[in-house]
N, C-alpha and C positions, 0 to 999 in steps of 0.2 A: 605149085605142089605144096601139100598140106606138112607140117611137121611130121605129121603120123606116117605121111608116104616117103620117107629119103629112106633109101636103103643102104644098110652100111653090113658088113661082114662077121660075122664068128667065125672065130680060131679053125673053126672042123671045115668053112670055104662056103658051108649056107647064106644064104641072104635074108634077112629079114629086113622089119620096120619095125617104127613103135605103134606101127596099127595094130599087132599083137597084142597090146597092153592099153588101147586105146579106154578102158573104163576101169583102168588100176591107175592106181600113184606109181609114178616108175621117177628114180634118183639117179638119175644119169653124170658121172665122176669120171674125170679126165684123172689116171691111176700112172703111177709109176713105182717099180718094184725098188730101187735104189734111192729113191726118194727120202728124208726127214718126219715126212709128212705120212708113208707110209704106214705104219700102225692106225692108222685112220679104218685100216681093211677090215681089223678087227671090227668096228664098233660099226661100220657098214654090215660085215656078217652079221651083230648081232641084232641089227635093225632088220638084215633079212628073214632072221630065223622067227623075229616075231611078230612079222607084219604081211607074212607071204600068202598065210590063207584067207589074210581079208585084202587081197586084192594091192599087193603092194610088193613091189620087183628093184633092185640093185643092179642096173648095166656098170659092168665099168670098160672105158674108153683104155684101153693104153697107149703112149705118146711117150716119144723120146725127144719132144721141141724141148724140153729142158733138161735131157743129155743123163736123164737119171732111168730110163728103162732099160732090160733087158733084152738083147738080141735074137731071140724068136722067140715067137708064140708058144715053142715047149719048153721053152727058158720062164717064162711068164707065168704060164698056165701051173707049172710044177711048182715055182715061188708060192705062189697064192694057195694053192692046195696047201702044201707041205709047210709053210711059212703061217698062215691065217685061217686054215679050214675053209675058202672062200668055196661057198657052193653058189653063189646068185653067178650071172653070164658076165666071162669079161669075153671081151670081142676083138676081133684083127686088130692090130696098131692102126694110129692114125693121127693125123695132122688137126691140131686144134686151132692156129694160126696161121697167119699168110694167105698165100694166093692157093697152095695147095692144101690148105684146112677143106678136112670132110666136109660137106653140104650140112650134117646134120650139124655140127660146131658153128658152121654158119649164121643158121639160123637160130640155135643155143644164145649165139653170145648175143644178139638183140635184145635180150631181156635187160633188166638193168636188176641192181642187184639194191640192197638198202637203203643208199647212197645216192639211189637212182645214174650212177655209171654203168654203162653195158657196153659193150668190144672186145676186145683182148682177153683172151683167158691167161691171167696172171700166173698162174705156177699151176704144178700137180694137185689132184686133189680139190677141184675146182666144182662145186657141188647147182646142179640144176634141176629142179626138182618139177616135171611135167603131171598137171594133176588132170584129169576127165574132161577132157574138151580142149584142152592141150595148150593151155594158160601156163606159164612157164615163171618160176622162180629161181633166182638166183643167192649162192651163197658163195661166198668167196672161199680160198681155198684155208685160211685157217676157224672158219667156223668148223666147228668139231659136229660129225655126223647127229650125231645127238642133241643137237644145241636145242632148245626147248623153239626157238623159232622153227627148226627144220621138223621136229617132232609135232607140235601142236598143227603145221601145216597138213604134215601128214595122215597125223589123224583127224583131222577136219574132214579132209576129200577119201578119205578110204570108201570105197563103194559097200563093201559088207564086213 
């Protein structure tokens, strides 16, 4: 099964893939609402707000493996509204580690990240960036969404 095909949930109980998104840049972030790391949502919004109409989409994962999210999806979903203006898709909770880590975290964490280490996703906020043809980069969780690596990659592979 292709990366593009593992289907994982939103909040509203749909199913999708990132075959949706299979000819955008899509930054898929393992997010948590009580997190440090938090305020990161901001500067994720503002990379959605200006990179959406050329082909370039914000999932965020949320995950309580590190005991910092909130306890339902209306708890979450209102944080992020009401908290960070978040308009890009955050999706059902889910498991980024272990034996019960999502499929698509799975195959996430194979990438290697600058360092060339890939496994474990280390903390919240864990940034992997899937560019057109589904070549996978990774950035640890305190590169800052903006980091001119994660931007310059970005606008690299943007389709238009």
């Amino acid at each position: 099964m292709s990366l593009y095909d593992i289907p994982f949930d939103a909040m509203d109980g749909t199913t999708h893939t990132l075959r949706e998104h299979a000819d955008d840049v899509v930054l898929v972030v393992n997010v948590a609402s009580r997190c440090g790391l938090a305020p990161q949502y901001a500067t994720l919004e503002a990379m959605q707000e200006k990179y959406r109409d050329r082909g370039f989409t914000v999932i965020g994962f949320p995950s309580n493996q590190f005991l910092q999210e909130l306890g339902t999806n209306e708890a979450i979903q209102e944080f992020c509204s009401l908290t960070y203006g978040v308009t890009f898709p955050v999706v059902d909770r889910v498991r980024v580690n272990g034996r019960h880590a999502h499929p698509l975290y799975r195959e996430l964490k194979k990438a290697e990240d600058a360092e060339g280490k890939a496994g474990r996703v280390t903390w919240n906020f864990e940034k992997f960036v899937v560019v057109p043809g589904g070549e996978v980069h990774r950035f640890r969780p305190r590169t800052l969404p903006d980091d001119p690596a994660i931007v310059d990659l970005v606008e690299a592979h943007l389709p238009r």
